[in-house]
N, C-alpha and C positions, 0 to 999 in steps of 0.2 A: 504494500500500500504506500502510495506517495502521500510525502509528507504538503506536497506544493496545493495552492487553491486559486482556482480564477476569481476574478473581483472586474468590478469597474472603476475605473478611475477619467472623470472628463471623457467618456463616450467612449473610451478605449479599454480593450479588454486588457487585463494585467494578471502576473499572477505573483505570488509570495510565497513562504512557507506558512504554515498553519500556526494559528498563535501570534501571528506577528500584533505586534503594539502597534496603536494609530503613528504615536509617535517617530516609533524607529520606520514605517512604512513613509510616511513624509520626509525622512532625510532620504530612504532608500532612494526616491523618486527624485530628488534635488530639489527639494522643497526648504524652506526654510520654516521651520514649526512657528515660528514667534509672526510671520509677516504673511501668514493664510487662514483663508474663515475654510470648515470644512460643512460638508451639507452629506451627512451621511445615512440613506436609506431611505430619501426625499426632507429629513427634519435638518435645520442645522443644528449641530453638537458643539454643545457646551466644551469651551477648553479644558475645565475642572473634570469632564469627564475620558478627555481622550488618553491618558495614562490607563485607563482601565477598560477601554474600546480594544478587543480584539478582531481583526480584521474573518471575514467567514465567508464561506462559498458564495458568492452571486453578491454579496454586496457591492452597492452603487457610492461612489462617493464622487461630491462633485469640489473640485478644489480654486478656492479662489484666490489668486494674490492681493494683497492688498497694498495699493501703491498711493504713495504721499504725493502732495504737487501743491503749489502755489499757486 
């Protein structure tokens, strides 16, 4: 049995090891955790929560950057 799972990430399919942390899956990607909202399963997710969001079969997350400007 594979340890790996497909997911969605921005309309693209992706996949990970199973268990992985929201966290450690946003840097896997080149994300910076501190400078993205995440919208995960159609809800946005709470940051207090993504430490303990483990990433699961078919989940949808849609990742947004968040840019400063004057």
């Amino acid at each position: 049995m594979s340890n790996e799972i497909t997911f969605e990430v921005n309309g693209e399919t992706r996949s990970c090891l199973s268990q992985t942390l929201l966290p450690d899956l946003l840097q896997q990607l080149g994300f910076n955790p501190r400078l993205v909202a995440v919208e995960y399963n159609g809800e946005i997710l709470h940051r207090q929560f993504w430490s303990q969001t483990k990433i699961q079969p078919g989940d949808r997350l849609e990742v947004v950057t968040i840019v400063g400007g004057g």
